[in-house]
DSSP file (Angstrom, degrees, kcal/mol; ACC not computed):
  #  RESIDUE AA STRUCTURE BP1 BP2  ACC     N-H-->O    O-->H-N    N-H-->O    O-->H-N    TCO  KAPPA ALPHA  PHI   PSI    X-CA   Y-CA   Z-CA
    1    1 A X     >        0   0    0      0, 0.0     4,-2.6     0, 0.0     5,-0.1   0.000 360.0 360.0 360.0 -35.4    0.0    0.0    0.0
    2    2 A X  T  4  +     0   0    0      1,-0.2     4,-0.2     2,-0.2     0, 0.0   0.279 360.0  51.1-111.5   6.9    2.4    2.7    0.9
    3    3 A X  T  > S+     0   0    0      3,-0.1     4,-2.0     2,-0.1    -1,-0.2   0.527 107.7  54.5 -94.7  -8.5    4.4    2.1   -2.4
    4    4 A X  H  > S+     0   0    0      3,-0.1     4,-4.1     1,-0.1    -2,-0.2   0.980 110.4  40.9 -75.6 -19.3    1.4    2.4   -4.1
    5    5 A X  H  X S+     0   0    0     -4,-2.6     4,-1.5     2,-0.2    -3,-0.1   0.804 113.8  54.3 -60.3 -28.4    0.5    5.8   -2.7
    6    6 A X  H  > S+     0   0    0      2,-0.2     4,-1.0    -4,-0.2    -1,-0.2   0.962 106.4  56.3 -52.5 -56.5    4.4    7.0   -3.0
    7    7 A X  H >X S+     0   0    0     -4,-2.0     4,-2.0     1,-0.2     3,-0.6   0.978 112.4  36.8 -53.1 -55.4    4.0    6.0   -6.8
    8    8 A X  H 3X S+     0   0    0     -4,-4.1     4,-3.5     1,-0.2    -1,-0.2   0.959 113.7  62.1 -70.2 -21.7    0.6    8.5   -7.5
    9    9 A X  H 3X S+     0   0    0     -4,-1.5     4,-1.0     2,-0.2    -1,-0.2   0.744 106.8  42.2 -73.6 -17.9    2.3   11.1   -5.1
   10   10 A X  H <X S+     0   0    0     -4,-1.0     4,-2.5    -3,-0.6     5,-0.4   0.865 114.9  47.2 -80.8 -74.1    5.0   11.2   -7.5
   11   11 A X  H >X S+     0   0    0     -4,-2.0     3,-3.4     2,-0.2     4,-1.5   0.908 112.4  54.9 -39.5 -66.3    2.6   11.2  -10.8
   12   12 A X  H >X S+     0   0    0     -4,-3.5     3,-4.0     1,-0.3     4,-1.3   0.794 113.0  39.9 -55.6 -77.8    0.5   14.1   -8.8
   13   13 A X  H 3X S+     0   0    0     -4,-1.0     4,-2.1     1,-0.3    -1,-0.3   0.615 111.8  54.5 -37.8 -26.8    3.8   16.4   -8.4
   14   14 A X  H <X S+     0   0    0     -3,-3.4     4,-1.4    -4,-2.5    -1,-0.3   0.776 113.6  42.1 -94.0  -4.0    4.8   15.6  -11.5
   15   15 A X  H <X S+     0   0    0     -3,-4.0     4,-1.9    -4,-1.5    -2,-0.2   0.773 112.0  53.5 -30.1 -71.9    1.2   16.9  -12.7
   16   16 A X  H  X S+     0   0    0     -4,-1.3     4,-0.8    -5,-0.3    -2,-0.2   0.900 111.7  42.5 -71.1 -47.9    1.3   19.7  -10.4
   17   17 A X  H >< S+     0   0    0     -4,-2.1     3,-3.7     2,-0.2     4,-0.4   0.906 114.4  53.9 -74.8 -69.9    5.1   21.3  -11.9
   18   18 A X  H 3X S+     0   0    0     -4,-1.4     4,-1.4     1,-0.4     3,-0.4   0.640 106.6  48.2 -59.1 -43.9    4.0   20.5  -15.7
   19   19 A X  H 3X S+     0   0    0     -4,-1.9     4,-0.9     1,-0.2    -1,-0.4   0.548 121.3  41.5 -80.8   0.4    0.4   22.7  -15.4
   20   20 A X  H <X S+     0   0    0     -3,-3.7     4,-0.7    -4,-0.8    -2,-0.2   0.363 110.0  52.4-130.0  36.8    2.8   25.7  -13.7
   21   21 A X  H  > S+     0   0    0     -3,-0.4     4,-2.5    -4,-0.4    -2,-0.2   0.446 116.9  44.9 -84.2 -41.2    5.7   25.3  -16.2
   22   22 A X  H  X S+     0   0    0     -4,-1.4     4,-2.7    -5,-0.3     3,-0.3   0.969 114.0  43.9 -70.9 -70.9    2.6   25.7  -18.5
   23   23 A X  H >X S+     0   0    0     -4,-0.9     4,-2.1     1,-0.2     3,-1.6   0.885 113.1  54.9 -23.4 -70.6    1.1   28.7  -16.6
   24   24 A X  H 3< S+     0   0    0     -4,-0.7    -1,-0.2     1,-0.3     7,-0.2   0.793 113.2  40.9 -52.0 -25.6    4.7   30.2  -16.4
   25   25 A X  H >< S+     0   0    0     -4,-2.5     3,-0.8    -3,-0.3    -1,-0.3   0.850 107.0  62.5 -75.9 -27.3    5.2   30.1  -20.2
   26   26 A X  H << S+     0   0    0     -4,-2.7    -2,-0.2    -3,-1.6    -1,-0.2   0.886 110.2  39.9 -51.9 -64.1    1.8   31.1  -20.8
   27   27 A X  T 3X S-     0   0    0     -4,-2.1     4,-0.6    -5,-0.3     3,-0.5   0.223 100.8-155.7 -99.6  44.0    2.6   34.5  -19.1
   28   28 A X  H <>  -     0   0    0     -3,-0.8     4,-0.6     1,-0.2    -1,-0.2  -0.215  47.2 -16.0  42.9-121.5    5.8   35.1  -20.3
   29   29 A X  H  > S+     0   0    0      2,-0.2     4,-1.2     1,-0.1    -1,-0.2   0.591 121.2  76.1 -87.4  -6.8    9.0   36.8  -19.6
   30   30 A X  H >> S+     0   0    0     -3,-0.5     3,-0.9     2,-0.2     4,-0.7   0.967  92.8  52.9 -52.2 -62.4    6.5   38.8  -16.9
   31   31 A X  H >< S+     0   0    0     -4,-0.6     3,-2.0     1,-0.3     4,-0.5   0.960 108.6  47.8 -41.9 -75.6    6.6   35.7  -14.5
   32   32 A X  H >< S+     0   0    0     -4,-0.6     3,-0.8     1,-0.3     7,-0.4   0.566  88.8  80.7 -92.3  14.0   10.3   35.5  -14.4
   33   33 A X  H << S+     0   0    0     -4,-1.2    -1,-0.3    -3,-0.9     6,-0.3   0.809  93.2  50.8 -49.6 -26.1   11.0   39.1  -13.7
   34   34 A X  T << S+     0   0    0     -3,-2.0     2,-0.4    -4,-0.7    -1,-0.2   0.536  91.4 107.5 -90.5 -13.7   10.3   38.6  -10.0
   35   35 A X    X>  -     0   0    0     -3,-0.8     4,-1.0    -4,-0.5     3,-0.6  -0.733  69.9-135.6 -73.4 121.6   12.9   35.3  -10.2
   36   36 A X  H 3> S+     0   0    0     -2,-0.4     4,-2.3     2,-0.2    -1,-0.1   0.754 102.2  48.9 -12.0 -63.7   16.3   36.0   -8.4
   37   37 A X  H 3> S+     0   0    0      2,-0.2     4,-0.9     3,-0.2    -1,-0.2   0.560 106.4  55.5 -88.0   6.5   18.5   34.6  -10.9
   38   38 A X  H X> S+     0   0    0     -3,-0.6     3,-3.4     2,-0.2     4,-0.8   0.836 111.8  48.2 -94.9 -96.0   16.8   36.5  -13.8
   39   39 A X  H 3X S+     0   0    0     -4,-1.0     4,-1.8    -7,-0.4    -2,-0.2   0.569 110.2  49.1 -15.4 -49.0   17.6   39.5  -11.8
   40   40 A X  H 3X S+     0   0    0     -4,-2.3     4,-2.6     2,-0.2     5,-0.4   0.927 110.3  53.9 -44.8 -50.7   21.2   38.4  -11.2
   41   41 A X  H <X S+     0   0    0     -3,-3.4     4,-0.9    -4,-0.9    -2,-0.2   0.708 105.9  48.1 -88.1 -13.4   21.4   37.9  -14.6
   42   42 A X  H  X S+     0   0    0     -4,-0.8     4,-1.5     2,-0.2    -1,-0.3   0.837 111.3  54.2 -78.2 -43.1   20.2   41.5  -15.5
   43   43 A X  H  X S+     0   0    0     -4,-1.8     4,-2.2    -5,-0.2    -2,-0.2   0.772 103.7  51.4 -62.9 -31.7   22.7   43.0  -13.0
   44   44 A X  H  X S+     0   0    0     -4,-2.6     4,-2.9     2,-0.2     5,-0.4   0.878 110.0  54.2 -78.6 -37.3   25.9   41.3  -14.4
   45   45 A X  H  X S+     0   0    0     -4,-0.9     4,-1.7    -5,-0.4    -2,-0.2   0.972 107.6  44.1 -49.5 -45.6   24.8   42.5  -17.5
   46   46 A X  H >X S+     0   0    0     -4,-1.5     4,-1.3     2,-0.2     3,-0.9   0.990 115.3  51.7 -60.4 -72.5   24.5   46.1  -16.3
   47   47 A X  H 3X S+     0   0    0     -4,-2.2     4,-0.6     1,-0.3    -1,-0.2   0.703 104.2  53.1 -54.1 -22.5   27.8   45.8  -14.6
   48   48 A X  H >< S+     0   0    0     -4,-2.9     3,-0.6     2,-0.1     4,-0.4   0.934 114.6  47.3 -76.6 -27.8   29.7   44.3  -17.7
   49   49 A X  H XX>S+     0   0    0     -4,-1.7     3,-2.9    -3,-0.9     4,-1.5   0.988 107.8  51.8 -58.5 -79.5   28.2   47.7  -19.6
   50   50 A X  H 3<5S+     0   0    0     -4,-1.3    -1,-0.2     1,-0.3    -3,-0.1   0.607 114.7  48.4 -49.8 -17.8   29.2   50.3  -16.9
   51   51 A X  T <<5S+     0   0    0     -3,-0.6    -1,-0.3    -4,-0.6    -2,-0.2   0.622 110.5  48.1-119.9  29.4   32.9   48.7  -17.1
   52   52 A X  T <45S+     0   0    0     -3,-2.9    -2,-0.2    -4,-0.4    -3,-0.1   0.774 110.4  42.2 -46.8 -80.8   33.2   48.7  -20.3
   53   53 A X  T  <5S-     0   0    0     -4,-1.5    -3,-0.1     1,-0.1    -2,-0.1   0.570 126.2-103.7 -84.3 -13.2   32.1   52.2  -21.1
   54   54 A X      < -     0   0    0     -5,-0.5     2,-0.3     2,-0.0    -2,-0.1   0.077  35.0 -97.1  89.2 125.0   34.8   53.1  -17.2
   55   55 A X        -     0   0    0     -4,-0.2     2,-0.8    -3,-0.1    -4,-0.0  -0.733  37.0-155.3 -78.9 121.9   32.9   53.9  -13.8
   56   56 A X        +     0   0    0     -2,-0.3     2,-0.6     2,-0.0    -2,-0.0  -0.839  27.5 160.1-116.1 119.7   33.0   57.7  -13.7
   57   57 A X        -     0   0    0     -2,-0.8     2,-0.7     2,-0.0    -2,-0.0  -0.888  27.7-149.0-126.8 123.2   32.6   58.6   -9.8
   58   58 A X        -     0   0    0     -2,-0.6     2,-0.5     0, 0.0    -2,-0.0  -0.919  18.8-141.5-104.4 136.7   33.8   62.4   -8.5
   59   59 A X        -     0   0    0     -2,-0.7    -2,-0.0     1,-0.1     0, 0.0  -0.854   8.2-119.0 -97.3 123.3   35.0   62.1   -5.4
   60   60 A X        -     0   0    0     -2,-0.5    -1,-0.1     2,-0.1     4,-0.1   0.155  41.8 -96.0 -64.5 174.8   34.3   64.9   -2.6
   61   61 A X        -     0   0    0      2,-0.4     6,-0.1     1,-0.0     4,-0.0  -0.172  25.4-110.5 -59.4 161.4   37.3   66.7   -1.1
   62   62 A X  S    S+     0   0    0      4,-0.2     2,-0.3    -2,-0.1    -2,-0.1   0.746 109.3  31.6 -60.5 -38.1   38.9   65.8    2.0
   63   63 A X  S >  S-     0   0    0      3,-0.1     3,-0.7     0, 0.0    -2,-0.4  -0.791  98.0 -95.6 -95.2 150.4   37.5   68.9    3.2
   64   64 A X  T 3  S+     0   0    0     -2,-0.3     3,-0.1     1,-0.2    -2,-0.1  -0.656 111.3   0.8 -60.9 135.9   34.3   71.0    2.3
   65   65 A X  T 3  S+     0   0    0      1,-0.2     2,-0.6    -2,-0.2    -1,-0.2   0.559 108.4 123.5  75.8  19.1   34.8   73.7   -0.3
   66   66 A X    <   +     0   0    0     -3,-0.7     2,-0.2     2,-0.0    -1,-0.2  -0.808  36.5 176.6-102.6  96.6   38.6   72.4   -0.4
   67   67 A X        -     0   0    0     -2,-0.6     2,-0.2    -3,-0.1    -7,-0.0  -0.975  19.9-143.9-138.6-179.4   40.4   71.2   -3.9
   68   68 A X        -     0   0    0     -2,-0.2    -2,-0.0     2,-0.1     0, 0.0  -0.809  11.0-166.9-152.6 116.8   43.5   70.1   -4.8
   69   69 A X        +     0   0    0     -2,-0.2     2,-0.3     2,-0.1    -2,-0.0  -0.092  51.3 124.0-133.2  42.6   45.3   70.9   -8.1
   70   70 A X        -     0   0    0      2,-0.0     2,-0.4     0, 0.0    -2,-0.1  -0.749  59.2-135.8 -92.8 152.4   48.2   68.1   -7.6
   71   71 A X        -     0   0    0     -2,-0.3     2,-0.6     2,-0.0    -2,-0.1  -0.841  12.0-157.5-107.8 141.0   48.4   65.9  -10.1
   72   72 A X        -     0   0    0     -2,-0.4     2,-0.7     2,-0.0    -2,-0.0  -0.892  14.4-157.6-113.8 130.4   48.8   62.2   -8.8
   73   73 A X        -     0   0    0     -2,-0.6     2,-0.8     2,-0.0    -2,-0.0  -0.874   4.2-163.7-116.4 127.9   50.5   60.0  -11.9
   74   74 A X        -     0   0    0     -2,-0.7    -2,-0.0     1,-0.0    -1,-0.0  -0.690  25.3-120.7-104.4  75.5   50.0   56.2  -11.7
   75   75 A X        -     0   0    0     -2,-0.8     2,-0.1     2,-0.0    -2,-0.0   0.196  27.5-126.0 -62.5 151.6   52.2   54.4  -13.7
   76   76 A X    >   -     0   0    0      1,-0.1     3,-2.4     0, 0.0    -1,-0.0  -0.248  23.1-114.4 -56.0 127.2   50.3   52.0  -16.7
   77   77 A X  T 3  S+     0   0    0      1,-0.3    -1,-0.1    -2,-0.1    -2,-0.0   0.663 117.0  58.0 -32.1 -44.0   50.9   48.5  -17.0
   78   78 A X  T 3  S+     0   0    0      2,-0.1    -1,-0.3     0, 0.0    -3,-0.0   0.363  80.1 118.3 -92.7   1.5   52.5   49.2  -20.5
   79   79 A X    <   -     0   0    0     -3,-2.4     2,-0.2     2,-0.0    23,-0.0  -0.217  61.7-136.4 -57.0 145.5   55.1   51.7  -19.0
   80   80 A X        -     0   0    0      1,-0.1     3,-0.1    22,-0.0    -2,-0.1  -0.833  12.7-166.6 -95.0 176.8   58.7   50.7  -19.5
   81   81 A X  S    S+     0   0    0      1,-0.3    21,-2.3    -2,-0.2     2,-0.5   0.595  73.7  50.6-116.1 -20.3   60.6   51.3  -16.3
   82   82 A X  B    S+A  101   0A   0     19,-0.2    -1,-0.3    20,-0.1     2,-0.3  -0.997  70.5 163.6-119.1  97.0   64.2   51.0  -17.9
   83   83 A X        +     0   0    0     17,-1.9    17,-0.1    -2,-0.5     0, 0.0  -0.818  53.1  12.7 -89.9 173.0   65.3   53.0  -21.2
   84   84 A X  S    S-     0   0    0     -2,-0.3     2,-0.2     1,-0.1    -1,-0.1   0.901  71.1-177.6  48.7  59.3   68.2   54.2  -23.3
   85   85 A X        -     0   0    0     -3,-0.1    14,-0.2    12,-0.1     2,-0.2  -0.743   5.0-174.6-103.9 157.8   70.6   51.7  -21.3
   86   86 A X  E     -C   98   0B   0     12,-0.7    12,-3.7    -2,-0.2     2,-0.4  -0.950   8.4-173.0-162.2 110.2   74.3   52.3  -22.8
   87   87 A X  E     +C   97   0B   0     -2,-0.2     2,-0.3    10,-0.2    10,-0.2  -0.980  11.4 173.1-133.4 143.3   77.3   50.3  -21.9
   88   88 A X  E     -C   96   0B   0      8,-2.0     8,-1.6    -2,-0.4     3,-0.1  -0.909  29.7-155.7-125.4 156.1   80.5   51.1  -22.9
   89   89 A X        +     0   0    0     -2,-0.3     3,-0.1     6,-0.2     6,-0.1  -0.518  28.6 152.3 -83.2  66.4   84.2   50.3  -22.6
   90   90 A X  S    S+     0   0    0      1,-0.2     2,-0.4     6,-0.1    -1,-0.1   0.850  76.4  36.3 -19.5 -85.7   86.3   53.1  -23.5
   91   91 A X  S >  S-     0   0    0      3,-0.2     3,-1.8     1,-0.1    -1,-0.2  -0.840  86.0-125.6-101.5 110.8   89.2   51.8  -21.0
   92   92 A X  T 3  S+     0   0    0     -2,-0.4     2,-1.5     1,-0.2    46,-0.2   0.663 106.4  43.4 -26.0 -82.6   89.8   48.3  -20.8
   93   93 A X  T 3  S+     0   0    0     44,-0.1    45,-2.0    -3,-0.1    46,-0.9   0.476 107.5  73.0 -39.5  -1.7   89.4   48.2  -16.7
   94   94 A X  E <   - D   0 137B   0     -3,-1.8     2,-0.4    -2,-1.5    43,-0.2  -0.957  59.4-167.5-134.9 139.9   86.6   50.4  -16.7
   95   95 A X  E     - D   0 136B   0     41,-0.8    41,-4.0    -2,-0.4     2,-0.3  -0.818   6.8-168.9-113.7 135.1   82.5   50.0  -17.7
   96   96 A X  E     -CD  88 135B   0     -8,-1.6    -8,-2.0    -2,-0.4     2,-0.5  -0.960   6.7-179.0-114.4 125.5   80.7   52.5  -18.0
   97   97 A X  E     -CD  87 134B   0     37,-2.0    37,-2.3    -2,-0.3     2,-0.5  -0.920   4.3-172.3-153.4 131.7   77.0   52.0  -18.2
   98   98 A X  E     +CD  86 133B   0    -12,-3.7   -12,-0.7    -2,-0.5    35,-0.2  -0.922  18.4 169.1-124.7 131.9   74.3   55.3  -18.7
   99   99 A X        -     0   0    0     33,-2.6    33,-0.4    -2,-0.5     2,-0.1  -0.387  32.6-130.0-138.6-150.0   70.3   54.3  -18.4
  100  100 A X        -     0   0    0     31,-0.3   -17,-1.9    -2,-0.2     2,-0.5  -0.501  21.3-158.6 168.6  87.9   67.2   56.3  -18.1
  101  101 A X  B     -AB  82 130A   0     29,-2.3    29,-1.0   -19,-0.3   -19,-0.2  -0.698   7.1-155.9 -69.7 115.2   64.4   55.3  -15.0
  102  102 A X  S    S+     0   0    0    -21,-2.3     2,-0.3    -2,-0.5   -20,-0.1   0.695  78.7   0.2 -81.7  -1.8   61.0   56.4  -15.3
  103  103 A X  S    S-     0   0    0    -22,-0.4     2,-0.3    27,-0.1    -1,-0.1  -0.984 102.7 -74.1-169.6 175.5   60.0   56.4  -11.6
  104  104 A X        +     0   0    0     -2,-0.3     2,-0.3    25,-0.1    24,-0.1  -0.604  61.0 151.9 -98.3 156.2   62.4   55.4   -8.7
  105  105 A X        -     0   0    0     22,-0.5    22,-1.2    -2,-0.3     2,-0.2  -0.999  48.8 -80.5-170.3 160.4   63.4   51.9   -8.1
  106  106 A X  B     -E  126   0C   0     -2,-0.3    48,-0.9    20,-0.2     2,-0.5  -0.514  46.8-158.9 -68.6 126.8   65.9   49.2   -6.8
  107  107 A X  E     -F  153   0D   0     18,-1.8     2,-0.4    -2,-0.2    46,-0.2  -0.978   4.9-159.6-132.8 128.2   68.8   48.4   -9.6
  108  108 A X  E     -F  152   0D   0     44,-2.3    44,-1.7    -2,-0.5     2,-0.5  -0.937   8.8-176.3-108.4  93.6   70.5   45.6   -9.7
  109  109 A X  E     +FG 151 123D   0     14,-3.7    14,-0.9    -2,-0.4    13,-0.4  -0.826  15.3 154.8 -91.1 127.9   73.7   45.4  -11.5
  110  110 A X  E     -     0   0D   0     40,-0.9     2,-0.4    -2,-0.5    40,-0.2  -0.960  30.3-133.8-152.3 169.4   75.7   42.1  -11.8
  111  111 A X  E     - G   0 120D   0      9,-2.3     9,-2.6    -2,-0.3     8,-1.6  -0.889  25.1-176.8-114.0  89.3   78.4   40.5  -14.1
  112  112 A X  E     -HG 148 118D   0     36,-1.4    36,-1.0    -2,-0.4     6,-0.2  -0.794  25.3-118.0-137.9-178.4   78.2   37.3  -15.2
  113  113 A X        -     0   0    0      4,-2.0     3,-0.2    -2,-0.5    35,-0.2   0.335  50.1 -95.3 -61.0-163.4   80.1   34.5  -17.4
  114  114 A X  S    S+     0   0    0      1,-0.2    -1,-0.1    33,-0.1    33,-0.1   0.472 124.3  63.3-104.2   0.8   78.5   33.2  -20.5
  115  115 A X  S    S-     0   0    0      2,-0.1    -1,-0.2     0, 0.0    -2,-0.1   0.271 119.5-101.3 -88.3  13.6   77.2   30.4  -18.7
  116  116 A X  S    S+     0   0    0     -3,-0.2     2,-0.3    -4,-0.2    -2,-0.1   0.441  70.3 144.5  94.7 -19.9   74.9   32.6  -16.3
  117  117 A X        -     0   0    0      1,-0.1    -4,-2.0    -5,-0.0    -1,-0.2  -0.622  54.9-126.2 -63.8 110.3   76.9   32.5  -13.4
  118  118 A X  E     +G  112   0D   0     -2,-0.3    -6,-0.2    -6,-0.2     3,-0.1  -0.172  39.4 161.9 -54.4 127.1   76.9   35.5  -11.4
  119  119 A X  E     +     0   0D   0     -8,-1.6     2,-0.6     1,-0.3    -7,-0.2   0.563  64.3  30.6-119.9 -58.7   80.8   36.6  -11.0
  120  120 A X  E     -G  111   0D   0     -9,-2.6    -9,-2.3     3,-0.0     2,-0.7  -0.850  54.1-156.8-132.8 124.9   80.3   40.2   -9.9
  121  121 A X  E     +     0   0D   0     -2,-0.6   -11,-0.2   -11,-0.2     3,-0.2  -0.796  24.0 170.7 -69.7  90.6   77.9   42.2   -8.0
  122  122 A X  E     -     0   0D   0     -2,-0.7     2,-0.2   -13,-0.4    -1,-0.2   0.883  59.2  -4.5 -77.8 -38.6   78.3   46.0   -9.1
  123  123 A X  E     +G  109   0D   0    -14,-0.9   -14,-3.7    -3,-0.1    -1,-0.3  -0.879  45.9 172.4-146.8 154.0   76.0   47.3   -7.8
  124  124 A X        +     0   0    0    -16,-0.3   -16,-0.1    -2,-0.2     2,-0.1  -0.068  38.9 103.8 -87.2  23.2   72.8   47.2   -5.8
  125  125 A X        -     0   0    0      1,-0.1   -18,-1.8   -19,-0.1     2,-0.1  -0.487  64.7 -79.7-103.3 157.0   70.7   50.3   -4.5
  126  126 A X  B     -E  106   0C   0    -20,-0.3     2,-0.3    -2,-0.1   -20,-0.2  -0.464  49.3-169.1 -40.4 132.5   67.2   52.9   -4.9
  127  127 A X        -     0   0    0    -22,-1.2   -22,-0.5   -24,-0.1     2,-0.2  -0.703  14.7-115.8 -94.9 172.2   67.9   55.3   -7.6
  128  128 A X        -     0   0    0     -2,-0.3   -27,-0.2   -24,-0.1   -25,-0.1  -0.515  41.6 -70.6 -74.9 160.9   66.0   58.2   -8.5
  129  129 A X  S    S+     0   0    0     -2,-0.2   -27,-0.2   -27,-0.1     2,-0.1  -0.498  86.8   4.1 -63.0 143.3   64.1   59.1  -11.5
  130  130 A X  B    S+B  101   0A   0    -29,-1.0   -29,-2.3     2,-0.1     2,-0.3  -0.648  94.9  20.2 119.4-159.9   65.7   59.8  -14.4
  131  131 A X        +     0   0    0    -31,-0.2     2,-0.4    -2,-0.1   -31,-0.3  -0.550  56.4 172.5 -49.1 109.8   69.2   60.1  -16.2
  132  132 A X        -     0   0    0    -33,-0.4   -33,-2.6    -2,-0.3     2,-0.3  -0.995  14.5-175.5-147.3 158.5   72.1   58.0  -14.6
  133  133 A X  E     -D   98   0B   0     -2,-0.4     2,-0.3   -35,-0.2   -35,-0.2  -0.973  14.7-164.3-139.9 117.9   75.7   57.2  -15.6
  134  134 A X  E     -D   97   0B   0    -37,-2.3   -37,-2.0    -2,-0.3     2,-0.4  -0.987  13.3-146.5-135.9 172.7   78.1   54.9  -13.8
  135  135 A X  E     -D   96   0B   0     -2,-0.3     2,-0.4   -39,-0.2   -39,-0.3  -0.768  15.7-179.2-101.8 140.7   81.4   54.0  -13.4
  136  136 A X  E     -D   95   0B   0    -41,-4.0   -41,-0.8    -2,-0.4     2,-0.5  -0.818  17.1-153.0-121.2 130.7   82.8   50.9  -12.7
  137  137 A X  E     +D   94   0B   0     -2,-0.4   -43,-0.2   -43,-0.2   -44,-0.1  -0.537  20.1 164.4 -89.3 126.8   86.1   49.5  -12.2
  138  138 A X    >>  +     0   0    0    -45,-2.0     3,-1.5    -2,-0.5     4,-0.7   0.134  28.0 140.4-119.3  25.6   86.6   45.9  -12.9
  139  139 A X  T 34 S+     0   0    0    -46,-0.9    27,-0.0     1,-0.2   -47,-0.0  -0.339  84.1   6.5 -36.0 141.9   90.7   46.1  -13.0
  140  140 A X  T 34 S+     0   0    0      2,-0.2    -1,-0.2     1,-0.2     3,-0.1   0.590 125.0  72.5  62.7   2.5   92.1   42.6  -11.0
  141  141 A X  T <4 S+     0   0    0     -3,-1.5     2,-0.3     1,-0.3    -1,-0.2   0.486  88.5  53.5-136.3   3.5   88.2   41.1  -10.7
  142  142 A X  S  < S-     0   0    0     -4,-0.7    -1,-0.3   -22,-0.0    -2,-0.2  -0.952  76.9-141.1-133.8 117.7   87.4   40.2  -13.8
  143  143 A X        -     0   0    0     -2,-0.3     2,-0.2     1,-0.2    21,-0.1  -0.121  42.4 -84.2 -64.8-178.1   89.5   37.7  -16.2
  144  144 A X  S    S+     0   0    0     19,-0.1     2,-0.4     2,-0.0    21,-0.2  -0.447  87.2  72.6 -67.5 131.1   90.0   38.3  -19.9
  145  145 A X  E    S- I   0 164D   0     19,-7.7    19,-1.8    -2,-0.2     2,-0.5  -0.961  88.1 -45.5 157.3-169.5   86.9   36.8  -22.1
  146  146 A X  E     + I   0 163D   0     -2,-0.4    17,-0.3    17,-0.2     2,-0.2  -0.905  57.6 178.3-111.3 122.7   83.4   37.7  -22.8
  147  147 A X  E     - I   0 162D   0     15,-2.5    15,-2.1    -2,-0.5     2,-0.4  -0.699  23.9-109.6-114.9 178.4   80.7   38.7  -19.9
  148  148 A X  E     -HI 112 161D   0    -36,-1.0   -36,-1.4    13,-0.3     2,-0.4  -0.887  10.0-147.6-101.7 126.4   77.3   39.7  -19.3
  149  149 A X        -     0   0    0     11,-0.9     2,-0.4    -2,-0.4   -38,-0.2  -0.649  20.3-167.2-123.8  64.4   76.1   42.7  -18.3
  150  150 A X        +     0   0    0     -2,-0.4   -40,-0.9   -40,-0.2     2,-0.8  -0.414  10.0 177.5 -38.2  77.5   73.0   42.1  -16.2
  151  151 A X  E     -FJ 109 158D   0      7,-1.3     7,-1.1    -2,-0.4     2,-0.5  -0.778   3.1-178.9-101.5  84.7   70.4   45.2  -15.2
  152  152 A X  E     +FJ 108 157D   0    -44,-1.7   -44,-2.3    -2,-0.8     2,-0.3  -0.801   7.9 168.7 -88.0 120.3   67.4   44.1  -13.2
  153  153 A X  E >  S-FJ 107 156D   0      3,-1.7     3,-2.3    -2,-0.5     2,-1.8  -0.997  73.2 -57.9-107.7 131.3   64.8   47.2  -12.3
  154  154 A X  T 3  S-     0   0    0    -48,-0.9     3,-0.1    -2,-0.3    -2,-0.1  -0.235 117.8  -9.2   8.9 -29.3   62.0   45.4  -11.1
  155  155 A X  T 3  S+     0   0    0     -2,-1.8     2,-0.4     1,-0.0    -1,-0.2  -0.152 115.7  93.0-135.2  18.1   60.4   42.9  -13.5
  156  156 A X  E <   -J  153   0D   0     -3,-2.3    -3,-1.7     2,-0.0     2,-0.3  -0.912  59.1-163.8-119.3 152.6   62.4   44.0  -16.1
  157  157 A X  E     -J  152   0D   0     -2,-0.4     2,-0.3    -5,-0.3    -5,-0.2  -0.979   1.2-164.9-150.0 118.6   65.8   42.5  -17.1
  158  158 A X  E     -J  151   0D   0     -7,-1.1    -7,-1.3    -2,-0.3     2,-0.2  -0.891  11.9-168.7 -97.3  84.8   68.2   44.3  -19.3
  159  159 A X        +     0   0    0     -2,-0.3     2,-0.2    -9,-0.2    -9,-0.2  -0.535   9.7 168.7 -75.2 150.1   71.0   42.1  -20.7
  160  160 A X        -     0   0    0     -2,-0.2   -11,-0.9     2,-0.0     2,-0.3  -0.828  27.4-127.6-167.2 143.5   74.4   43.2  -22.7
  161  161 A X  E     +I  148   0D   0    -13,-0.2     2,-0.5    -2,-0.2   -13,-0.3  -0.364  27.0 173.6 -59.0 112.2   77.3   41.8  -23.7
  162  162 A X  E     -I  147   0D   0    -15,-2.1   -15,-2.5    -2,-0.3     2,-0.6  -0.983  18.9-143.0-134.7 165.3   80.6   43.1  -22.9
  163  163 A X  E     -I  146   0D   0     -2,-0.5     2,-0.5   -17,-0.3   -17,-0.2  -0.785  13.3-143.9-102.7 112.7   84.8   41.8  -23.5
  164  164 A X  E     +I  145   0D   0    -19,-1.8   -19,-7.7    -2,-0.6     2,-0.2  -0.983  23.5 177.4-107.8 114.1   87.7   42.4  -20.8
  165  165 A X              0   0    0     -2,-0.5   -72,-0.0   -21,-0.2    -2,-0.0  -0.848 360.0 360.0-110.5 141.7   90.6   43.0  -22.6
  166  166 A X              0   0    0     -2,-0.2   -73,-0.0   -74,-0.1   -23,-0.0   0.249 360.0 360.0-120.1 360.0   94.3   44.0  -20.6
């Protein structure tokens, strides 16, 4: 007895969804306006538009009746941070090496063999923005041969080749 009554309780339900599956197609897209995820789905839409076209929000002052006419610049994704780099050897014992920084940062200067191996640290420090030229001397620390001339500024990597000759 109690699987046949399970069995028609099943047929009734499945009764009952099909006549207001029917109803809901009957009154159209009206019905599912009031549904959650039809609503979701109207709101991601709206949000893909609005970032699209750029969220334009002015934001008050810090103060009332207070502005500000500093210009904040934020560098771009596509910026380089490293240009013009220029290494020379004039004087066998001596590198010179001239670069260009668009905002300040940590420089990493090194020397190494033609296998990759780091031989000499030249330097390591912040710079400032802008032009800079240094010297270095690699008299007595470097043999005779071909090296690498290694310039990391943050995710950028400058290699160039240079020969000590005596």
């Amino acid at each position: 007895m109690v699987k046949r009554s399970t069995y028609i309780n099943s047929w009734l339900t499945v009764i009952v969804l099909a006549i207001a599956v029917n109803f809901a197609i009957a009154r159209g897209v009206n019905a599912q306006k009031s549904d959650s995820s039809y609503l979701r789905a109207v709101r991601a839409r709206q949000n893909k538009s609005i970032l699209k076209t750029g969220l334009h929000l002015a934001l008050p002052p810090l103060k009332p009746a207070a502005t500000s006419s500093a210009k904040i610049n934020l560098p771009r994704a596509d910026d380089k941070l490293l240009t013009n780099v220029q290494v020379t050897t004039l004087v066998t014992d001596v590198i010179n090496l001239k670069y260009t920084l668009s905002r300040n940062a940590t420089v990493n200067v090194k020397i190494m063999d033609v296998l990759g191996n780091d031989v000499l640290t030249l330097t390591s420090q912040r710079v400032e923005t802008g032009d800079q030229n240094f010297t270095f001397s690699v008299a007595n620390k470097l043999q005779k041969g071909f090296y690498f001339l290694r310039i990391v500024v943050g995710n950028e990597t400058v290699n160039r080749r240079i020969s000590v000759v005596y």
